[in-house]
N, C-alpha and C positions, 0 to 999 in steps of 0.2 A: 864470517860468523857461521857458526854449524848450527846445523837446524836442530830445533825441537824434535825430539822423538813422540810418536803420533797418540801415542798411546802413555797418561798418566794414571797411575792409581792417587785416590782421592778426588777431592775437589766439588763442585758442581756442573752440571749439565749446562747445557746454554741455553738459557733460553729462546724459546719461539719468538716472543715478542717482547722486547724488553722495553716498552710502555701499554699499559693499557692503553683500551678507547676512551677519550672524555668521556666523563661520566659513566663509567664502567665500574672502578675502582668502590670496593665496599668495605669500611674499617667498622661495622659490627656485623656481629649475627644476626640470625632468624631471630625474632621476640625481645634485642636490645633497644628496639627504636619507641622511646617516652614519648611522652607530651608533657606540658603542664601541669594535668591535672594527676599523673602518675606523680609528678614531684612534690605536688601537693599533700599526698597522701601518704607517702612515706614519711616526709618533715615532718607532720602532722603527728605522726606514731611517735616520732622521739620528741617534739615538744609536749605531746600528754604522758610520757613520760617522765617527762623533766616538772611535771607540772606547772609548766608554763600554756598550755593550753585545754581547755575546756575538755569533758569527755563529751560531750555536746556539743560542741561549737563545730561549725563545719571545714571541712578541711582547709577552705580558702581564705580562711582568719589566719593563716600563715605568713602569710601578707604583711599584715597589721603586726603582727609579734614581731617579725625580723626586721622589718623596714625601719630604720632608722631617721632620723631629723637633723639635720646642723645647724649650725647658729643661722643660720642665711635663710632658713626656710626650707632647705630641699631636701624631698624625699631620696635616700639613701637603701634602693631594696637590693632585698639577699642575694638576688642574680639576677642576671640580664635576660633579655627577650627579644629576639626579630624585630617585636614589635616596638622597641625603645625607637628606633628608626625610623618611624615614622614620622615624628612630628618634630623633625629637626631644624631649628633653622638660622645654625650656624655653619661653617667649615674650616677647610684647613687643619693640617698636619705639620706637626716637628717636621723640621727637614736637615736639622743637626746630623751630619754620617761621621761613624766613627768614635771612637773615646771622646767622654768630656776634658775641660779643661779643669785638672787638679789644682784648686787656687785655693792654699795654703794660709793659715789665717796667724799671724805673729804679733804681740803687743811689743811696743815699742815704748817703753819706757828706759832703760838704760840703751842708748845707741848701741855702744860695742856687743853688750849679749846679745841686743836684737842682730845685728848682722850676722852669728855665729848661727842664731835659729834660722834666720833667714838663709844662709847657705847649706843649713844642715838639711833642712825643707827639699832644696830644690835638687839639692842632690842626692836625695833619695825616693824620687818619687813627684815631688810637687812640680807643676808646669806655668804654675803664676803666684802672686804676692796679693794678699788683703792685708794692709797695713793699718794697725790699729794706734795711735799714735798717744801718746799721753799729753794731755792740755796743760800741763802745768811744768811744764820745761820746753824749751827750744831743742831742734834735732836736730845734729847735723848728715843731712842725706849723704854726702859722700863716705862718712862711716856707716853707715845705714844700710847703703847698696853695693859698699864696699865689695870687688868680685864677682856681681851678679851682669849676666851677658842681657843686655836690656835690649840688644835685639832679639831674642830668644823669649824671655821670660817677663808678659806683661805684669805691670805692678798698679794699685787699685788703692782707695783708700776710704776705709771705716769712719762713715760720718766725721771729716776733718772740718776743723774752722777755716775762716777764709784766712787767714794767714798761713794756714798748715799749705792749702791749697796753693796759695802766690808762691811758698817757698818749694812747693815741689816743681813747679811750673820750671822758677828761675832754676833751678838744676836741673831741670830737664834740656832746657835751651843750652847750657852748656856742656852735655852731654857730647864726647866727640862719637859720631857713627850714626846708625839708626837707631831709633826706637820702638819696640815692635806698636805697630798700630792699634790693639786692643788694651795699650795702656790708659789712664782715665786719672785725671785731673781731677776728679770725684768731687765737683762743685754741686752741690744739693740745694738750690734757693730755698724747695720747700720746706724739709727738714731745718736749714739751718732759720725760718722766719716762724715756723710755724710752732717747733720746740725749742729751739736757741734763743735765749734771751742777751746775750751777752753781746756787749759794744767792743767797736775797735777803739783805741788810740786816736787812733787818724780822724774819728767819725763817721766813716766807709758806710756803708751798709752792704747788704748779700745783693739787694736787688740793682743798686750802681752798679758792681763786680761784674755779674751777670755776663752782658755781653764782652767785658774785656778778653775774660777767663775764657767764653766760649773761640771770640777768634786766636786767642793763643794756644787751645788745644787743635784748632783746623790748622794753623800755621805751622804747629808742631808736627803734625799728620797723628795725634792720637784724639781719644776720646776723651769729651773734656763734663760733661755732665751727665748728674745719675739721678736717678729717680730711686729712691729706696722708700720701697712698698715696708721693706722688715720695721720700719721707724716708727710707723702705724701699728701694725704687727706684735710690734713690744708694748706698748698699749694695750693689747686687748681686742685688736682688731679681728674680724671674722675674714676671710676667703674670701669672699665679693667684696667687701669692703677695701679692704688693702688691693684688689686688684682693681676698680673702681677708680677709686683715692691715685694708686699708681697712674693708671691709665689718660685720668683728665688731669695729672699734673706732668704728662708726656705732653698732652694736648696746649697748654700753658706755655711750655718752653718752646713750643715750636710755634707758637703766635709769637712770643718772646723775640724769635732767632729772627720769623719772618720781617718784623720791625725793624731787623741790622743788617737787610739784605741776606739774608738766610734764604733760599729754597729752602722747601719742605723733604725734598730728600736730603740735601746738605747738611740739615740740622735735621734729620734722624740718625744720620751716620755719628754724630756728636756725641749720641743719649745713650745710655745703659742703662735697663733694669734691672732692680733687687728685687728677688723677693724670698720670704720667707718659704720653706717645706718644713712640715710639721709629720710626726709618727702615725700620723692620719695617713695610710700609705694610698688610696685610692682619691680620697679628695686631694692631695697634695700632685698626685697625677695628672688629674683633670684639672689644675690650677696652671701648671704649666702651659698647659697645651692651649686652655680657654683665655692665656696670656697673649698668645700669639695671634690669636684669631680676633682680636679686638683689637690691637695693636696694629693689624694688616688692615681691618678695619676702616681705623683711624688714617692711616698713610692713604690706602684710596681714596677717601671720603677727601684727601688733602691733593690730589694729584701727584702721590708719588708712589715711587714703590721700595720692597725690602724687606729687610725681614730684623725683626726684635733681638737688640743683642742683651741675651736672659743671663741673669746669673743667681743664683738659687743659693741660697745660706740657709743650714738645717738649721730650726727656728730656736732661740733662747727662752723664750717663755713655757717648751716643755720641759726643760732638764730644772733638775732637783739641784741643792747641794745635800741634803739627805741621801742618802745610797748614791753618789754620784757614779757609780759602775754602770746603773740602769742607762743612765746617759747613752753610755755608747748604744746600747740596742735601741734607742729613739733613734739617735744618731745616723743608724745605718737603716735604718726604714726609712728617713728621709731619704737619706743621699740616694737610696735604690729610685724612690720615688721624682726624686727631681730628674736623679740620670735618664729613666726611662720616660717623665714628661718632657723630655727633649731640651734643659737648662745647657746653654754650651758651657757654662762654667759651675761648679761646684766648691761650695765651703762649707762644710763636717766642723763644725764649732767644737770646738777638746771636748771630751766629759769634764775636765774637771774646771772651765771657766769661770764657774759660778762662784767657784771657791778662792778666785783670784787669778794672777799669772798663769797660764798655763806650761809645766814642765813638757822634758823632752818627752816623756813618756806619752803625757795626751796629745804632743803635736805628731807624735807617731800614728797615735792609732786612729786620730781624724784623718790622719795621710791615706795611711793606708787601708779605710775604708772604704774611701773610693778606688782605689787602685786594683783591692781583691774584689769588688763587683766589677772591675775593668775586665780585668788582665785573666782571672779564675772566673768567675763568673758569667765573663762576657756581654755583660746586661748592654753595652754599649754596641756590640755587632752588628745589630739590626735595629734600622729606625726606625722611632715611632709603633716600638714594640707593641704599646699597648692600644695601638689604633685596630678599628674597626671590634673592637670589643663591644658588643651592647649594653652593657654597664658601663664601660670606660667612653665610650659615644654619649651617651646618656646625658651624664653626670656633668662630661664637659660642656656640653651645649646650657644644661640647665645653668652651671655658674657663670658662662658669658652671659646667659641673657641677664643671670641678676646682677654680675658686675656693672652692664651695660647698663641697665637700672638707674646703680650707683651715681653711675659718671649724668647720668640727664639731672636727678637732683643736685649732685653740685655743681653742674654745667648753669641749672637755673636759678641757682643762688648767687650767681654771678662769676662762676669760675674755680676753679684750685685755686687759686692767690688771692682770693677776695676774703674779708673778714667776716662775711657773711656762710660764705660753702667751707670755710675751717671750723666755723663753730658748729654745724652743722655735723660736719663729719664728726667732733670729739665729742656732740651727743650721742651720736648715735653708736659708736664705739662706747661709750660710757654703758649703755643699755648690752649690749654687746656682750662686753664685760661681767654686768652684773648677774646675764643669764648664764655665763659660766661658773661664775664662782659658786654660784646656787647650785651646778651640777658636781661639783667639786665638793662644795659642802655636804649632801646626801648620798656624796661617791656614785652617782648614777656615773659621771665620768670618774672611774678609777687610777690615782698616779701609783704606780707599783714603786713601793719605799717610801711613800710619803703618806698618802692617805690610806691604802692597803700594804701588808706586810712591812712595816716598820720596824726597824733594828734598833732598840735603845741603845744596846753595847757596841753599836759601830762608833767604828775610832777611824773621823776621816783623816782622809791626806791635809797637809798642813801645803800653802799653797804663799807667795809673796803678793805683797801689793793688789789691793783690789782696784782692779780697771773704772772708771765712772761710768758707767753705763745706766738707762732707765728701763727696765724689764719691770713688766707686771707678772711676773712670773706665775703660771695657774696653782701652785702648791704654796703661796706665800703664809696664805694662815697657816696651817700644821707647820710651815716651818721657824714661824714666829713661834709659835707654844715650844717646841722639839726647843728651840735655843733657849727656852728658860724650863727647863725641865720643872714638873711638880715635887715639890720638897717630902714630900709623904707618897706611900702607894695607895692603892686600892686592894682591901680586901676579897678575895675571888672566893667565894662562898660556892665549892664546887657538891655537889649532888649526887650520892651516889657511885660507883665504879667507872674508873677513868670511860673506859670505853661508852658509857652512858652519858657522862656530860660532856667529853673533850670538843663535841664539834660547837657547843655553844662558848665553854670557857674558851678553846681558839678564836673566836669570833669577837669575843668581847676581849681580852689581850690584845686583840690588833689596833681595836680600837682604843681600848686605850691606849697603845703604845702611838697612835698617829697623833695623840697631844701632846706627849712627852710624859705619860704618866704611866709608874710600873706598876705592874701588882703582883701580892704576895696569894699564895692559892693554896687552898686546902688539900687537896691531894682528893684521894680517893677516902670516901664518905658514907656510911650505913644513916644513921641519924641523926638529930638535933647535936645530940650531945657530942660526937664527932667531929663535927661542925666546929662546934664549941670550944673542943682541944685544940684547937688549929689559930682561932682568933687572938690578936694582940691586941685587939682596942683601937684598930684603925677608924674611924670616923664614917668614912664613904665602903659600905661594903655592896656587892654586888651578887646577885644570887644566880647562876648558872647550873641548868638539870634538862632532864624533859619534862615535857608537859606531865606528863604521871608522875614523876615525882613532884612537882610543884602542886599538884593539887592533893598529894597526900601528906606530906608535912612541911610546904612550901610555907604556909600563916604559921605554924607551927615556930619555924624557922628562923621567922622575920620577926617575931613577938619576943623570942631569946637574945637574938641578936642586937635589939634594940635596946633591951633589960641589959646586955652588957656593955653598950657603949657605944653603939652606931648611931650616928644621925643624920646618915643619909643613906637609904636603904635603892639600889638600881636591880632592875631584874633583868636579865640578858631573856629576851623575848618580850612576849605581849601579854599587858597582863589581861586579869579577865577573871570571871567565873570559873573556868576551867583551869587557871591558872592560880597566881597570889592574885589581890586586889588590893592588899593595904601596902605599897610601896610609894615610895618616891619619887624616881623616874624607872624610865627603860630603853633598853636601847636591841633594834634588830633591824633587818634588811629594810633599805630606805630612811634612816633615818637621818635627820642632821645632826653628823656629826659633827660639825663645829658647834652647833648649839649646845648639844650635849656634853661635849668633851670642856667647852666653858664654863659650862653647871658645876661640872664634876671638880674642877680645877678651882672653882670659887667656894665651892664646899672644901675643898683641901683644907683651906688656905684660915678657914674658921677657928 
């Protein structure tokens, strides 16, 4: 080897010390170092800006404006603090290293297709199978898995009946080779007693099965039961709730196993959890993570040890089939959120399942939305990304204690299996429930495409066979009204030059269009009689301007418009003194709009 010549041009000098001292190392300047209350006061200038905050109020009502509420109770604020950390008293961390498992979600309704999607799946990206299976035919597994290396690629199964269950079993035993051990027998007692109504032939029940099914998944070397938190979830269920509910119905099957000669670690190696991730990217975070730490919990409190085998499905009760495109971007807030709450398996639900079968197209870009947070993204390279965050510390401590909460009341109703702690749980999800739709109906919680920005003239994708499934989906009303459109529009009674009404007549088009109702609009407007040349006699008109012009020929307006054939007169804003006062309804920020949009739709209809 010939030596380097001693002398380069370019390059850098060498440094003297190529580490600082601890604590030496300084990443701001002189006069960059905040507190609190500098943070206070800068937020404070753009929420009284935004007129969201008082020109009076003191800077630390900032607080109070940002901080949000979940259905669970817990405060939700704008940013974390040192001081979140103080009063924690939960622990534990993901300990997931490396990519998750890309588990592929396929309906299984024609066997032969489904094996085509099932190896187009795995060979492009997916690393396991969620088999959705159809109840109303017999499958034969051998075409089913036809090609797929079952030691390689664990396969899972989507709330199955106990028959679907016994039939995967018997082919599994006949399987020549191994089979990778993260497979699951996906035997659900709870689900299938607590939502299945449906009898065998034989006269079986779920709770006889129970043990057979669990020693034939031990015997097999896979996983033979699952606790699916989503089954609650699709209900209506809150965060604590479904992890709760999950957690004491973990608790259950290991009293269960201990009754068959079970160890408690033996029959935690048995169990898999579901649970749902929601577009909620920070609570869905800390759902993961306060998943584990109840769960370790639980196993100490039992004499054993381990760790939670998680597997996270981006949730069905937020996707629309209204603008189903949106989907994908919930889609991928979960997945982000489950991968970095530490879920070792992942399932990216299509966009377009709501709408039926899913094609090749949606089983792509569920694949491959986990794959581009993997592989580009990296979200997977470091564990437990989101630990030591004091918002992300926070949040999670607050939902274990309220899951833990959950699990003492049904623990004191007598258990997850008792008919006492079930009924229990589906009140309290019912209330659950009702506090959301209520946000849904005043769009306090906003669905992009369904209650905000609504496309009349979308022409969705046409999709086969709708799968049975029970979603309480959060956009169901608007998309009840959306599927029977209104037979008439709304008159848009616009005020004045475009640039003078557009932001109220935009506002009021949204809404109406989130009930299925169009409306026809006047353009740009000087007076009454403008007005006037524009109207065809629509029934329901709506009056859209600003305040100044509303109070200078707004009654004006409404007095003509009625003389020619309106009888039902809405004012996009509030009425008032200042405004009109002899109208009918109105509609502005906070309103309910389902109430409203029912008004206007029963007035059509006259």
């Amino acid at each position: 080897m010939t030596d380097l010549p001693g002398d380069l041009d370019g390059g850098l000098d060498e440094p003297e010390e190529l580490q600082p001292a601890q604590g030496s190392l300084r990443l701001v300047g002189d006069g960059d170092s905040y507190d609190a209350a500098a943070w206070e006061a800068a937020t404070a200038a753009v929420l009284r800006k935004a007129r969201r905050l008082g020109e009076d109020a003191p800077d630390s009502d900032v607080w109070a404006v940002l901080t949000r509420t979940t259905l669970d109770g817990i405060d939700v604020a704008p940013i974390g603090q040192p001081s979140d950390l103080d009063a924690l008293t939960t622990a534990g961390r993901p300990v997931r290293a490396g990519a998750w498992d890309v588990r592929t979600q396929v309906e299984v309704v024609d066997d032969k297709a489904a094996n085509e999607a099932v190896l187009q799946d795995l060979e492009n990206g997916g690393t396991s199978l969620l088999l959705h299976l159809d109840d109303e035919r017999e499958h034969d597994w051998s075409t089913v898995l036809d090609g797929v290396l079952l030691d390689l690629a664990p396969v899972v199964l989507d709330r199955p009946s106990t028959e679907q269950v016994e039939g995967f079993a018997d082919f599994l035993e006949g399987v020549e080779g191994a089979v990778h051990p993260h497979t699951n027998l996906s035997f659900d007692l709870q689900t299938l007693e607590m939502l299945h109504s449906r009898v065998r032939e034989d006269g079986a029940t779920a709770r006889e099965l129970f043990a057979p099914v669990a020693r034939r998944g031990f015997q097999l070397g896979v996983r033979a039961l699952l606790v699916d938190g989503t089954a609650l979830h699709d209900q209506g269920a809150s965060d604590a709730q479904e992890l709760g509910w999950a957690v004491a119905t973990g608790v259950a099957y290991l009293r269960l196993l201990a009754d068959e000669g079970f160890s408690a670690e033996h029959g935690a190696r048995v169990v898999e959890f579901r649970l749902a991730a929601t577009d909620e990217q920070f609570p869905s975070i800390a759902k993961m993570r306060a998943a584990r730490r109840l769960w370790a919990r639980v196993l100490e409190a039992s004499g054993a040890t381990g760790d939670m085998a998680l597997h996270a499905v981006t949730s069905r009760p937020m996707t629309s089939t209204r603008d189903p495109w949106v989907n994908m971007l919930r889609g991928t807030v979960a997945a982000f959120a489950a991968g970095v709450g530490g879920a070792d398996a992942v399932t990216v639900v299509p966009f377009d399942e709501p709408l039926g079968v899913p094609d090749a197209f949606g089983r792509r870009i569920a694949r491959n939305t986990s794959l581009l947070l993997i592989e580009e993204s990296h979200v997977a390279a470091v564990t437990d990304p989101a630990g030591g965050a004091y918002a992300v510390e926070k949040l999670t401590d607050d939902l274990a204690v309220a899951a833990w909460a959950e699990l003492g009341r049904i623990e004191a109703a007598g258990g997850a299996l008792s008919d006492a702690a079930r009924a229990g749980v589906k009140e309290r999800v019912r209330a659950v429930r009702a506090a959301r739709d209520a946000q849904v109906a005043d769009r306090s919680r906003p669905l992009t495409g369904v209650s905000e920005f609504p496309n009349l003239a979308e022409v969705l994708p046409e999709r086969d066979h709708r799968p049975h499934r029970y979603v309480h989906r959060y956009g169901w009303a608007y998309e009840d009204m959306r599927a029977e459109p209104a037979e008439q529009p709304v008159f848009l009674a616009t005020m004045g030059p475009i640039a003078a009404h557009t932001a109220r007549a935009t506002f009021a088009t949204n809404l109406f269009a989130a009930g299925g109702v169009a409306v026809e609009t006047a353009g740009a407007t000087s007076d009454t009689s403008s007005v006037l040349e524009a109207y065809a006699g629509q029934p329901v008109v709506c009056l859209a301007g600003t305040d100044a012009a509303y109070a200078e020929w707004g009654a004006e307006l409404v007095v003509a418009l009625r003389a020619a054939g309106a009888t039902y007169v809405v004012l996009a804003g509030k009425p008032g003194e200042k405004t009109v006062t002899d109208v009918d309804d109105s509609c502005a920020m906070g309103v309910d709009a389902l109430g409203f949009l029912g008004r206007i739709r029963e007035e059509l209809t006259r």
